[in-house]
C-alpha positions in Angstrom: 61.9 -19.6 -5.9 60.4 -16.7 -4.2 60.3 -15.6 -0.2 58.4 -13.2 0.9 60.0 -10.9 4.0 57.8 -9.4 6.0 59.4 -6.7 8.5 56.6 -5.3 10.8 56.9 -1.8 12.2 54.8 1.5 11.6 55.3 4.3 9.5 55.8 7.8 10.8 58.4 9.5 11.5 57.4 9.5 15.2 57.8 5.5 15.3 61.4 5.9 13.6 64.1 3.9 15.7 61.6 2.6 18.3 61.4 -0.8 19.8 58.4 -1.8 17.9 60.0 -1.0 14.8 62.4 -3.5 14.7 61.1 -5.5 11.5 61.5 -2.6 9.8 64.9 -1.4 10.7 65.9 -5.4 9.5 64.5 -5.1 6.3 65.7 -1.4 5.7 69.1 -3.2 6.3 68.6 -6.3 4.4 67.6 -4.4 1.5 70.6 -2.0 2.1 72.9 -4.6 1.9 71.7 -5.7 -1.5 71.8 -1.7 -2.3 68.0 -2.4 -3.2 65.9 0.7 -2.5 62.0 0.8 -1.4 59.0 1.7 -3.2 55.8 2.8 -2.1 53.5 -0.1 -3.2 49.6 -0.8 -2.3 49.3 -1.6 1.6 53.3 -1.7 2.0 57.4 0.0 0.7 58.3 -2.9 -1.4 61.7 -3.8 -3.0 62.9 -7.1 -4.3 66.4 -8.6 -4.5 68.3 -11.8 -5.6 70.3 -14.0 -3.2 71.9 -17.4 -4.4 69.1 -17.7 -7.1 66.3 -17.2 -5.3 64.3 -14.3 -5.1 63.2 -12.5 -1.7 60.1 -9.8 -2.1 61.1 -7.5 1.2 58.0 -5.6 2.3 57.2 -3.4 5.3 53.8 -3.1 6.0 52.1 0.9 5.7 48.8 -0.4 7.2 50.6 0.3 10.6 51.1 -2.9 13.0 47.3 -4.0 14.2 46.2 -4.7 11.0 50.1 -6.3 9.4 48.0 -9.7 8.4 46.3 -6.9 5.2 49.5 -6.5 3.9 51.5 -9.6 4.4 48.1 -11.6 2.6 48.2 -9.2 0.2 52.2 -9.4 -1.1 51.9 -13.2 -0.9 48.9 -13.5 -3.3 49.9 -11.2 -5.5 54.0 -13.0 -5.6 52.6 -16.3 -5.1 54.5 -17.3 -2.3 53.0 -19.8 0.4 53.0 -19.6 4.1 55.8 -21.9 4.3 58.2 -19.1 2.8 56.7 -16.6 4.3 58.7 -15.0 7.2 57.5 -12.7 9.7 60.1 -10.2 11.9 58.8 -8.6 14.7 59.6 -7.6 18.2 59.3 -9.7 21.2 58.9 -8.6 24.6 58.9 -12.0 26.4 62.7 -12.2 24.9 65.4 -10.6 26.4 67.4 -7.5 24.4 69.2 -8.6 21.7 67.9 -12.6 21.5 67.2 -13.7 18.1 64.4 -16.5 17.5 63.3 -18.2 14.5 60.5 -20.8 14.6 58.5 -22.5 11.6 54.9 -21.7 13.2 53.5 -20.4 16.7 51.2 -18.0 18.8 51.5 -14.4 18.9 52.7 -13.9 22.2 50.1 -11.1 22.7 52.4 -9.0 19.3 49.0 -7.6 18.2 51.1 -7.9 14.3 51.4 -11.5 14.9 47.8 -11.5 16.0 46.5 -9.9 13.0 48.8 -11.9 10.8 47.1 -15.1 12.3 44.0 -14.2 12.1 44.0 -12.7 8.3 46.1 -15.5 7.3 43.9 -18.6 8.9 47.1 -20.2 9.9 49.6 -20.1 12.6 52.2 -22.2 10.3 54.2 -19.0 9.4 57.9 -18.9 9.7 58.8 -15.7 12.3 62.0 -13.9 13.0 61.3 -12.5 17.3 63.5 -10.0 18.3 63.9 -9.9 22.3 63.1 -6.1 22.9 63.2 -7.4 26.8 60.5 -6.0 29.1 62.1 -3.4 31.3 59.2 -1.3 31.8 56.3 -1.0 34.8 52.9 -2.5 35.0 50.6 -0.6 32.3 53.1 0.5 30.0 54.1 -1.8 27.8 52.7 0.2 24.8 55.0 3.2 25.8 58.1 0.6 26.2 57.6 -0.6 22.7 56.6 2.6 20.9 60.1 4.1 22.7 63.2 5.0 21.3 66.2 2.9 21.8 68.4 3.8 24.6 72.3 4.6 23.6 73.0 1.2 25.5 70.3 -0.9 23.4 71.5 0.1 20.2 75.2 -0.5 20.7 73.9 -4.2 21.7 71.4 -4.5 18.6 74.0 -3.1 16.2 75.7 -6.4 15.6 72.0 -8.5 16.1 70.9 -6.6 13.0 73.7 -8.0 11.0 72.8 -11.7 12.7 69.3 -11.3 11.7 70.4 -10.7 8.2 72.6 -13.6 8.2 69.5 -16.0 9.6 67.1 -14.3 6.8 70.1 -15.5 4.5 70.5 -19.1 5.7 66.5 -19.8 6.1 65.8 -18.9 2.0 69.4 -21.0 1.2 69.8 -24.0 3.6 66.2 -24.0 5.2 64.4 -23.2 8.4 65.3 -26.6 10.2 69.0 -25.7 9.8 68.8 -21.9 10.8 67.3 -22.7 13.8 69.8 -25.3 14.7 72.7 -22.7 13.9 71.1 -19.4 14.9 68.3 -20.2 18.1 70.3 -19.9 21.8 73.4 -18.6 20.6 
């Protein structure tokens, strides 16, 4: 059985270890872990690896955030995986730092990615991965919050959420979404 694991970030070295990069920084280390290594494929850096029999296709999108939904359709035709296993990570402003949330479907919270996603897709019954990025930023610069580097503080406190975020991506492709919710959401 295959999942398809879609980090969302941009590329550039300019967007490197920024808020909005977060997907990407997940699956860099998820694929790390597995001492798989990226490739540059159409519309996305690609690797696959093997966890307890199944197969998870990790992907971060090159067609930069806005337009995620191209790339994500893309890698799920062309694996022939459904919606259903199909999960989304992405930040979340309306989350505090650090809070890990995994739901089955949803809105996109104004995450131009999920937006695009949504749209492209037809469907809002997605599994996603929010990371709470908080919102500690003035009216009108939210964009500039996002597209910031982490602070020293923030990154000692997402350190260990990286490695939680692997373990939920683990749990949801072995003992299901209903589960990793249960055991993961509010802690």
């Amino acid at each position: 059985m295959k999942y398809l694991i879609a980090g969302l970030g941009n590329i550039g070295d300019e967007y490197a270890n920024t808020r909005h990069n977060i997907g990407f920084i997940i699956a860099d280390a998820l694929a790390q872990q597995a001492e798989a290594v990226f490739k540059s494929e159409r519309y996305a850096a690609m690797t696959k690896i093997r966890y307890r029999g199944k197969i998870l296709v990790i992907i971060k999108p090159a067609t930069y955030m806005n337009l995620s939904g191209k790339a994500i359709r893309y890698w799920m035709e062309k694996e022939n995986i459904p919606a259903e296993r199909t999960l989304v990570i992405t930040d979340d402003i309306a989350l505090p730092m650090g809070t890990l949330r995994m739901r089955k479907k949803g809105g996109d919270g104004g995450h131009n990615g999920l937006e695009n996603t949504i749209i492209t897709l037809g469907t809002e019954a997605f599994p996603r991965l929010r990371i709470g990025v908080g919102n500690d930023f003035a009216k009108g610069y939210q964009s500039d919050y996002v597209l910031g580097k982490w602070t020293h503080e923030e990154e000692e406190l997402m350190i260990p959420k990286i490695k939680t975020a692997i373990e939920m991506v683990k749990s949801l492709v072995v003992r299901g979404i209903d589960q990793t919710m249960t055991d993961y959401n509010n802690k």
